[in-house]
N, C-alpha and C positions, 0 to 999 in steps of 0.2 A: 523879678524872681531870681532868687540867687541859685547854683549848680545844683542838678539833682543828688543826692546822698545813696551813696547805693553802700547797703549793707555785707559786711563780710558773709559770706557762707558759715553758719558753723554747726560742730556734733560735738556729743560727747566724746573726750579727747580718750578715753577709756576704747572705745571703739578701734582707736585706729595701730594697724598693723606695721608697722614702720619699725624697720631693723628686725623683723620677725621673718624666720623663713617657714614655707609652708609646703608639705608636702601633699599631692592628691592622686589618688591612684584610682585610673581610669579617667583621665582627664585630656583625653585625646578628645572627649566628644559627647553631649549628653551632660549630665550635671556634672558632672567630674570639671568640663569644660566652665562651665559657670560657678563653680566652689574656685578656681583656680584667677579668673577674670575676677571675682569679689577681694581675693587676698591681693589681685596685684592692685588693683585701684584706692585699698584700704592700703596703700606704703609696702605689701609686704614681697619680699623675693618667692620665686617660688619653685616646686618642682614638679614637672608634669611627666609620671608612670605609667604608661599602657605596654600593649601590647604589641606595636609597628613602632619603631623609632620615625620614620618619615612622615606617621602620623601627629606622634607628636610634634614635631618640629614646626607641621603646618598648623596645629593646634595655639599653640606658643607663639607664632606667628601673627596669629588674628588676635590673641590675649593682649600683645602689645600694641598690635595695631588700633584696638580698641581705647585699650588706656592711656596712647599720648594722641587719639582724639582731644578725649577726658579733658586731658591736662598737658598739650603742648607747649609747654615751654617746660616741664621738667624733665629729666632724664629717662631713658626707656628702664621698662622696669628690666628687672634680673629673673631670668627666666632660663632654665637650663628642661633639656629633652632626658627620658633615661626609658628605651626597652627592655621591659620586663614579665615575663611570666607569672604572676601573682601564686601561685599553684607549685610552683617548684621554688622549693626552700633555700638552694643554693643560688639562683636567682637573686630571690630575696634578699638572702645576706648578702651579695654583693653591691647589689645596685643600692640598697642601705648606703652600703660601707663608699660606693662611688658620688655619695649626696652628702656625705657627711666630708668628705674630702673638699668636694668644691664648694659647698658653703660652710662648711664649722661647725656647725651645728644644726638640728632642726628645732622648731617651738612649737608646730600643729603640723599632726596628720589629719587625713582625712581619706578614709578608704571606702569612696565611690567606686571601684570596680567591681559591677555587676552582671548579673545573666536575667532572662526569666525564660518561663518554660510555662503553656498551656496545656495537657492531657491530660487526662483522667485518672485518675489515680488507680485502677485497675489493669492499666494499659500501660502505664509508666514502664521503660526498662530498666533497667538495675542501672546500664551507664549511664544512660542522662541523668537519674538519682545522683547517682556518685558525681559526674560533673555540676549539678547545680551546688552540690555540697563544696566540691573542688575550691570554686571559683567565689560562690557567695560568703561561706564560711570560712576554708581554709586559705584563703587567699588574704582574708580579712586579718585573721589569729596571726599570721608570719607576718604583718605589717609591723601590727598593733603593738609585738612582740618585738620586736626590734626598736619599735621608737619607746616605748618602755624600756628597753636594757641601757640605750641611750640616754635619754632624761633622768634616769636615775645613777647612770654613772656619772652625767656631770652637772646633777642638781639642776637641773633646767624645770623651771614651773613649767610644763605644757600642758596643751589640751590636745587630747586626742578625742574624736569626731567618728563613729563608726555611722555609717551609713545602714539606716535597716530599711522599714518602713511600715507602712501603715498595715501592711498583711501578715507585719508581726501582731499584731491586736485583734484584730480581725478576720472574718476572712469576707473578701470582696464575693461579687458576683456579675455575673454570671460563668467567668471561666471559670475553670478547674484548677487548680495549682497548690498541690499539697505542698511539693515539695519546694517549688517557691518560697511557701508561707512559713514553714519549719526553717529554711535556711533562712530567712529575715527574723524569725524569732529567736534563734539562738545566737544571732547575731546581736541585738537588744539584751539577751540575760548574759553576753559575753564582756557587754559594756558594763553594766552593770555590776557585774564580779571583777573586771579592771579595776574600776571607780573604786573600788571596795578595799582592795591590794596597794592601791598608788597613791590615793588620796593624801595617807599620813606625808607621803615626801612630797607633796604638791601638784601632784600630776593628776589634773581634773579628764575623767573620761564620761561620754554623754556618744547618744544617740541618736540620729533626725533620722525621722519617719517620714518622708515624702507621699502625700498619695497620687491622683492621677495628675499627671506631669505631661504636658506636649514635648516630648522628649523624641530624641530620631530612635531609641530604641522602641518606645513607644509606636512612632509613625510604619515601622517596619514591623510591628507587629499586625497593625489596624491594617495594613496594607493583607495580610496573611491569613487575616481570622475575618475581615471584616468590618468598613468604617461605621457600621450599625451598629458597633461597640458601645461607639462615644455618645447617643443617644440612651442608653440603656445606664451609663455610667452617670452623664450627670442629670439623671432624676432621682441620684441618690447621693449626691451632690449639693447641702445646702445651698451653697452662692451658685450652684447652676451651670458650672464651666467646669473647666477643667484647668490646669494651671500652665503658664509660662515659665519655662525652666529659671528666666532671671527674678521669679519672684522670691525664691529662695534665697539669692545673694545676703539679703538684709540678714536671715536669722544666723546662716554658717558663719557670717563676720562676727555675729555677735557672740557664739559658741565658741569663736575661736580665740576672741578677745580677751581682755580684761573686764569686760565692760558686763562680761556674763561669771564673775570671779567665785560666789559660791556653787554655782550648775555643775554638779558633782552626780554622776548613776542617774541621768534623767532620760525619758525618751521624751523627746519635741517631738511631735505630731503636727505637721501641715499639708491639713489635708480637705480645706475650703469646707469641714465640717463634716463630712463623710463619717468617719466614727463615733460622731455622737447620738447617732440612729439609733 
C-alpha cells in the first residue's frame, strides 16, 4: 500500500475574514463572546467592547487561547480590549475613535450588547422601561452610527450585524416581557432602515434573531425565575433543545463575510424552529 493521502480542509474562500477587523460589542461574555471567537478563527482582528475592561481582557484571553488551539502554528490573533458604556454617547464616540486608531480601520460590527427583563407589563417601572431601551436600543443606534459615519467616509464595503431576536417576531411564552420584545423589535426595523440609507455606498446592514440560547445570561436567569423554564420552552421548540451559544458561529461569519454579499435589510432567525408555530 502506498502512504495514505490526506485531503486539504477546505471552504468557500468568500467566507473567510482575513485582514478584516471586527468589532462586537458585549463580547465579554455570552454571544458577543462567541461572534468574537468566530471572526478571530475566520483570520479576522478584532475588537472586544463591554462594560469592565478586565472583563474583557479575560475574554480576549480565552478568544485566543482558543484559536491557537485551532491553529498552533499560526500567529495569535489581534485582539485588543476597550471599556465602554454602550448608553452614553460620548463613550461611544471615543472608544469608536480609540478602535479606529489602533487598527485603521473597522469592516463588521456587531452589536451583541444586551439586557433582558421578565415582569408584567402592568407592573413594569418607568426605569427599568427606560433602561431596557438604554441598553438594547440606544446602545445599539450609537454603534451602528458611528460605524456608518466611518465606512462611509472612507468607502469601506462593510457589514454591519445588529443583534435582535426572535421576540422581535414573536412573542415567546410563558414569561412576560413587553419591553424586551419592543426593544428587539425596533432594533430589527432599525436594521432594516440602515440597509435602506447605506446600501447604495455598499454598506450591507442585517439582523440575527437568536432564540433560546444556553447563554450565562440565560443561565442567570433560569437560576431566578426557575429551571422549569427550559421544559416549557422546548416543547415549543421544533428540534427540542435549546441551542449552544457556538452554534451560531457559522451564520455571523457568514453575515459578515463576502460570502453572504447580497444580504442587505434581512432578519436571520435561528431559532431550532420556534417561529414557525
Amino acid at each position: 500500500m502506498g502512504p495514505a493521502y490526506t485531503r486539504t480542509l477546505r471552504t468557500l474562500p468568500q467566507f473567510s475574514l482575513e485582514d478584516k477587523t471586527c468589532v462586537v460589542t458585549g463580547s465579554a461574555r455570552g454571544l458577543g463572546k462567541e461572534f468574537l471567537t468566530a471572526f478571530a478563527l475566520s483570520g479576522a482582528r478584532g475588537a472586544c467592547v463591554d462594560l469592565s475592561l478586565q472583563d474583557c481582557e479575560a475574554s480576549i484571553s480565552s478568544v485566543a487561547s482558543h484559536v491557537q488551539s485551532a491553529y498552533p502554528n499560526d500567529p495569535a490573533p489581534q485582539l485588543r480590549a476597550y471599556e465602554c458604556n454602550a448608553t452614553i454617547e460620548s463613550d461611544v464616540t471615543s472608544t469608536w475613535a480609540r478602535i479606529v486608531k489602533d487598527f485603521g480601520k473597522v469592516d463588521v460590527l456587531v452589536t451583541a450588547a444586551g439586557i433582558v427583563d421578565n415582569v408584567e407589563a402592568e407592573n413594569y417601572d418607568y426605569a427599568r422601561w427606560r433602561k431596557m431601551l438604554d441598553v438594547n436600543l440606544d446602545g445599539t443606534w450609537l454603534f451602528a452610527r458611528e460605524a456608518g459615519r466611518h465606512m462611509l467616509k472612507h468607502n469601506i464595503q462593510g457589514s454591519i450585524i445588529l443583534i435582535a431576536s426572535m421576540s422581535a417576531t414573536i412573542c415567546v411564552r410563558p414569561q412576560k416581557q413587553a419591553a424586551y420584545n419592543a426593544s428587539k423589535g425596533a432594533v430589527q426595523m432599525l436594521a432594516k432602515s440602515l440597509a435602506t440609507e447605506w446600501a447604495p455606498r455598499g454598506i450591507r446592514v442585517n439582523s440575527l434573531s437568536p432564540g433560546y440560547m444556553m447563554t450565562d445570561l440565560i443561565k442567570g436567569l433560569l437560576e431566578h425565575e426557575g429551571k422549569g423554564l427550559v421544559g416549557a420552552w422546548e416543547k415549543d421548540i421544533p428540534m427540542g433543545r435549546m441551542a449552544e451559544p457556538h452554534e451560531l458561529r457559522g451564520t455571523i461569519v457568514w453575515m459578515a463575510s463576502d460570502a453572504s454579499s447580497y444580504l442587505n435589510g434581512s432578519d436571520v432567525i435561528v431559532d431550532g424552529g420556534y417561529t414557525c408555530w
